[in-house]
Gaussian input, Z-matrix of N, CA and C with variables (Angstrom, degrees):
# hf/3-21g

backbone

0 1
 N
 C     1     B1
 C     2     B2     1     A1
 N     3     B3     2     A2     1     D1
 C     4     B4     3     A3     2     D2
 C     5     B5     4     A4     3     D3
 N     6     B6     5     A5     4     D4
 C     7     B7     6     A6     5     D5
 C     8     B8     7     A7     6     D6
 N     9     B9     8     A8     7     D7
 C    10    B10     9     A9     8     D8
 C    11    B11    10    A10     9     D9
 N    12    B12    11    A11    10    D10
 C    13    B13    12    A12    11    D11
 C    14    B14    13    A13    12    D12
 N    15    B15    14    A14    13    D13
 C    16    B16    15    A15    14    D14
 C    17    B17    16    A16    15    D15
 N    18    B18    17    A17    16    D16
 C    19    B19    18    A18    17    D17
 C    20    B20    19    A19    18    D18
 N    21    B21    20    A20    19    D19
 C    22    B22    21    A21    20    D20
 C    23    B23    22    A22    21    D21
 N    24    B24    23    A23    22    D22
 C    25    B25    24    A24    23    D23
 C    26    B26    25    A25    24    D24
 N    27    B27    26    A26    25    D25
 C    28    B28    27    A27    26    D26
 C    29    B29    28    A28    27    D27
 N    30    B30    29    A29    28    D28
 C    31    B31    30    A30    29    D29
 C    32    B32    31    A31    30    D30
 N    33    B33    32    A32    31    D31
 C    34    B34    33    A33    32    D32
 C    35    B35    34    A34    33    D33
 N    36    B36    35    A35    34    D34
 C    37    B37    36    A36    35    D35
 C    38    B38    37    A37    36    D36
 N    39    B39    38    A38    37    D37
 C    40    B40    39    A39    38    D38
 C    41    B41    40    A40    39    D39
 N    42    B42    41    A41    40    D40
 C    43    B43    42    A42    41    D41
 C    44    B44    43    A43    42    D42
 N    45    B45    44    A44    43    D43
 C    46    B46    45    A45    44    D44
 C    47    B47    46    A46    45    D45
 N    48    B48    47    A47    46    D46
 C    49    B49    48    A48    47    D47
 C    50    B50    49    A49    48    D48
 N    51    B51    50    A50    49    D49
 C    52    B52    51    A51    50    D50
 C    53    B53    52    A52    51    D51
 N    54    B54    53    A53    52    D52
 C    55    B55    54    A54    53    D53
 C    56    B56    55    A55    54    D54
 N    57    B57    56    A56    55    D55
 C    58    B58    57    A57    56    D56
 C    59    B59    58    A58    57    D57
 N    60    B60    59    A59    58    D58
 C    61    B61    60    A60    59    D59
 C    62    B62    61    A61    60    D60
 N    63    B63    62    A62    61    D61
 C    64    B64    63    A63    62    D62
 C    65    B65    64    A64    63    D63
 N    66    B66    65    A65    64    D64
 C    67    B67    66    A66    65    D65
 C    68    B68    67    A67    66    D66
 N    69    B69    68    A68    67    D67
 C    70    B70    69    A69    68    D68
 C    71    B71    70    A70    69    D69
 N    72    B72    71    A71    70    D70
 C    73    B73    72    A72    71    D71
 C    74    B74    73    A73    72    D72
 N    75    B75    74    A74    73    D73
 C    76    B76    75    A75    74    D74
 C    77    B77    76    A76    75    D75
 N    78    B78    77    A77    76    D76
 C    79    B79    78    A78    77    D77
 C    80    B80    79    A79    78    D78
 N    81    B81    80    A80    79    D79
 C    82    B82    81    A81    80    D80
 C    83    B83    82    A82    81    D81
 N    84    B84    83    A83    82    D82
 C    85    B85    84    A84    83    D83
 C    86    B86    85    A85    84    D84
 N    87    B87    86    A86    85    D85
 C    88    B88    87    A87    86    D86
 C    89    B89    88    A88    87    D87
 N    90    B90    89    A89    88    D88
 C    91    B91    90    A90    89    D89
 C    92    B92    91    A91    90    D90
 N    93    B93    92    A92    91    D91
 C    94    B94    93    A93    92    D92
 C    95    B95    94    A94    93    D93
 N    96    B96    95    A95    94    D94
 C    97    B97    96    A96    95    D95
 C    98    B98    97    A97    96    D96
 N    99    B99    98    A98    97    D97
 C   100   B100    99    A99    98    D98
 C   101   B101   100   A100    99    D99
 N   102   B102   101   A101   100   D100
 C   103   B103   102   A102   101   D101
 C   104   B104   103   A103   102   D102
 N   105   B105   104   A104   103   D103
 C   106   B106   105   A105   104   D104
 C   107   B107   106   A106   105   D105
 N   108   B108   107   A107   106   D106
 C   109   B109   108   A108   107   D107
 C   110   B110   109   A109   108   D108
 N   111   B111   110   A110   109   D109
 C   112   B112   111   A111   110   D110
 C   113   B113   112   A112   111   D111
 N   114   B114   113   A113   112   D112
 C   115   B115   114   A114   113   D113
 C   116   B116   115   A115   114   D114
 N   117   B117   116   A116   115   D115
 C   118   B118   117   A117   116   D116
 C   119   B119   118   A118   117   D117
 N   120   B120   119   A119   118   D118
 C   121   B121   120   A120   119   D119
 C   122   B122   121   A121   120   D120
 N   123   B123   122   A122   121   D121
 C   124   B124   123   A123   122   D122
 C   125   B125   124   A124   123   D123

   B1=1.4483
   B2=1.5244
   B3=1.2897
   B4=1.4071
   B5=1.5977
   B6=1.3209
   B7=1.1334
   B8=1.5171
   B9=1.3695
   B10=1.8882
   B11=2.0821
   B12=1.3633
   B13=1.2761
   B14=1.5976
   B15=0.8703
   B16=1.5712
   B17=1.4261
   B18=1.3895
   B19=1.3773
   B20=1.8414
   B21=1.4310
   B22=1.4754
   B23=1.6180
   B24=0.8247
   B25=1.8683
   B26=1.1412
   B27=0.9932
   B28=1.9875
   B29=1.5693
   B30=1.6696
   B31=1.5078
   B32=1.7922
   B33=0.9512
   B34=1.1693
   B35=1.9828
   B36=1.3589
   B37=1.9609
   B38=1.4399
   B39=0.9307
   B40=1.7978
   B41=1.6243
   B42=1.3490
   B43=2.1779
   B44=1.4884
   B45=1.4126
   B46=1.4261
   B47=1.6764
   B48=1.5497
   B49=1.8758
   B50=1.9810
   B51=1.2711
   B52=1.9834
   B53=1.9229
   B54=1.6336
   B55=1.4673
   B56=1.1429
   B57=1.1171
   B58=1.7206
   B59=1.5831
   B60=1.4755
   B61=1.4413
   B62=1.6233
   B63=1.5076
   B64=1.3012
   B65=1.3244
   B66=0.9236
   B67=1.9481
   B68=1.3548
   B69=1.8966
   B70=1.0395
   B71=1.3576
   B72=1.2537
   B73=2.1207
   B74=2.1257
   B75=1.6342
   B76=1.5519
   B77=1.5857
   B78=0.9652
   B79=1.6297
   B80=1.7846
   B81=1.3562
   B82=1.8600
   B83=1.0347
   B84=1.5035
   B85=1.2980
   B86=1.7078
   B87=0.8598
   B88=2.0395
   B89=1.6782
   B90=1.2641
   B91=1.5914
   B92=1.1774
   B93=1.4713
   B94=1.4146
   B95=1.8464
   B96=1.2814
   B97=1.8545
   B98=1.5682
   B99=1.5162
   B100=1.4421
   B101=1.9227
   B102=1.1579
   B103=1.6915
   B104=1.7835
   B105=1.3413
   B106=1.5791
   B107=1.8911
   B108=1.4393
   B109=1.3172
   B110=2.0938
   B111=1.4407
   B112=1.7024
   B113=1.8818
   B114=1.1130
   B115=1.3394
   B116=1.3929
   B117=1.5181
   B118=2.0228
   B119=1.2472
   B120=1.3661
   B121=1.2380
   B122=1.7827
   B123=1.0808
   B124=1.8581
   B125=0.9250
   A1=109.46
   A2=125.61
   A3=146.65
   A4=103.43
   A5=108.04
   A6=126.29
   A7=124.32
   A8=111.15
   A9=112.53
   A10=70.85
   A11=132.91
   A12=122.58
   A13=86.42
   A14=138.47
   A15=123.47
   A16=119.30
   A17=119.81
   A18=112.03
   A19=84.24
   A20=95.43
   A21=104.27
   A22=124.65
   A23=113.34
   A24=113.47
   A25=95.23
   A26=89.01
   A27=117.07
   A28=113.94
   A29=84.70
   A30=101.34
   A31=110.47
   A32=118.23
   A33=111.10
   A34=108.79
   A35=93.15
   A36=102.01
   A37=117.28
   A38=120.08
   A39=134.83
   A40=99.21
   A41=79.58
   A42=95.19
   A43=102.86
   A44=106.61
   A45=107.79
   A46=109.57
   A47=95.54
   A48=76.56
   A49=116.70
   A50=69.34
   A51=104.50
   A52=93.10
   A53=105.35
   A54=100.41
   A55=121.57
   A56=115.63
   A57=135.07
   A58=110.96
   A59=113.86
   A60=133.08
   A61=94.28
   A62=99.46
   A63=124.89
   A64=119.15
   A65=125.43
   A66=120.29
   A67=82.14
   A68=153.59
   A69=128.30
   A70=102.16
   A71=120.34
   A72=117.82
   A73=89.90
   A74=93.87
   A75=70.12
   A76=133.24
   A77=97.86
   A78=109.98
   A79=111.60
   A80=86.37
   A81=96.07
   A82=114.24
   A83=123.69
   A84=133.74
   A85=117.69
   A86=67.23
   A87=91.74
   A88=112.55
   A89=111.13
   A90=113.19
   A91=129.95
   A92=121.20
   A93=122.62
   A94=110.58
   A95=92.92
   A96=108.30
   A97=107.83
   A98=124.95
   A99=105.31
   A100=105.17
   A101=99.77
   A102=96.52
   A103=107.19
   A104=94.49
   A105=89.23
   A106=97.84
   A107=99.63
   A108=72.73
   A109=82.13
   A110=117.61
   A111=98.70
   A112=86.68
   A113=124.08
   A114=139.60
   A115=116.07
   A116=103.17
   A117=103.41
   A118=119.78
   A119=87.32
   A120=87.24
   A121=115.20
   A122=115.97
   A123=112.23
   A124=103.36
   D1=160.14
   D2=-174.26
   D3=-104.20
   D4=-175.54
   D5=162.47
   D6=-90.64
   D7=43.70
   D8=-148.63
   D9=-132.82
   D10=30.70
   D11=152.97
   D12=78.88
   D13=117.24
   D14=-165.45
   D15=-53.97
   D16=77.00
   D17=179.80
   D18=-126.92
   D19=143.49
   D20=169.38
   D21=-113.96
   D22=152.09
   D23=177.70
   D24=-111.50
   D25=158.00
   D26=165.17
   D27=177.90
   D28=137.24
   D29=-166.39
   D30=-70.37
   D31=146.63
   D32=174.22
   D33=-129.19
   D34=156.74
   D35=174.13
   D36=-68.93
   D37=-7.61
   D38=-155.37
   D39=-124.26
   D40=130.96
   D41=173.64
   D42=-50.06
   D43=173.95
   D44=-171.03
   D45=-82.09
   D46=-6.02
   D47=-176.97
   D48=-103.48
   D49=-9.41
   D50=176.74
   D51=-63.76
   D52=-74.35
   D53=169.24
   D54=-21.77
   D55=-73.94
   D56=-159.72
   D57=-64.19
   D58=-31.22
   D59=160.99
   D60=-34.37
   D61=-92.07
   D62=-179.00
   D63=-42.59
   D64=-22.06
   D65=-173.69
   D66=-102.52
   D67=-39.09
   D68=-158.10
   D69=-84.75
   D70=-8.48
   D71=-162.79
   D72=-92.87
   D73=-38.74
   D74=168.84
   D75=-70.48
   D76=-50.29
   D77=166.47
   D78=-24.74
   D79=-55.16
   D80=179.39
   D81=-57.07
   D82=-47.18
   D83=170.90
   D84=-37.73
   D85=-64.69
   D86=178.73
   D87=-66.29
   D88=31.08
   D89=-159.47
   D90=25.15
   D91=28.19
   D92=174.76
   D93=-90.49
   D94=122.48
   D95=179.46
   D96=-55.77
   D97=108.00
   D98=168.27
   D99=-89.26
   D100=133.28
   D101=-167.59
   D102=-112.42
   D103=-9.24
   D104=-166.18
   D105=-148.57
   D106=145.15
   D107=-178.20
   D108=-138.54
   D109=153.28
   D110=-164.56
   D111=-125.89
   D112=122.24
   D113=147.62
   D114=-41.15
   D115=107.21
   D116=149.07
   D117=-119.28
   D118=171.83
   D119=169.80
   D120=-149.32
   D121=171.64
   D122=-174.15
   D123=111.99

């Protein structure tokens, strides 16, 4: 971790909703509840 409050980035190959696809099916996997999911945009 950095000094950025521990939040990390990382670039990914996949559009942003493609990402979020993918990070929420793992999560699921892993029995983690995705309950909310928040739209941006810019």
């Amino acid at each position: 971790m950095n000094a950025n409050n521990g939040i990390i980035s990382q670039l990914s190959q996949y559009s942003v909703p493609a990402t979020i696809d993918r990070f929420a099916a793992i999560l699921e996997v892993k029995g983690i509840t995705v309950f909310a999911r928040i739209r941006s945009t810019g």
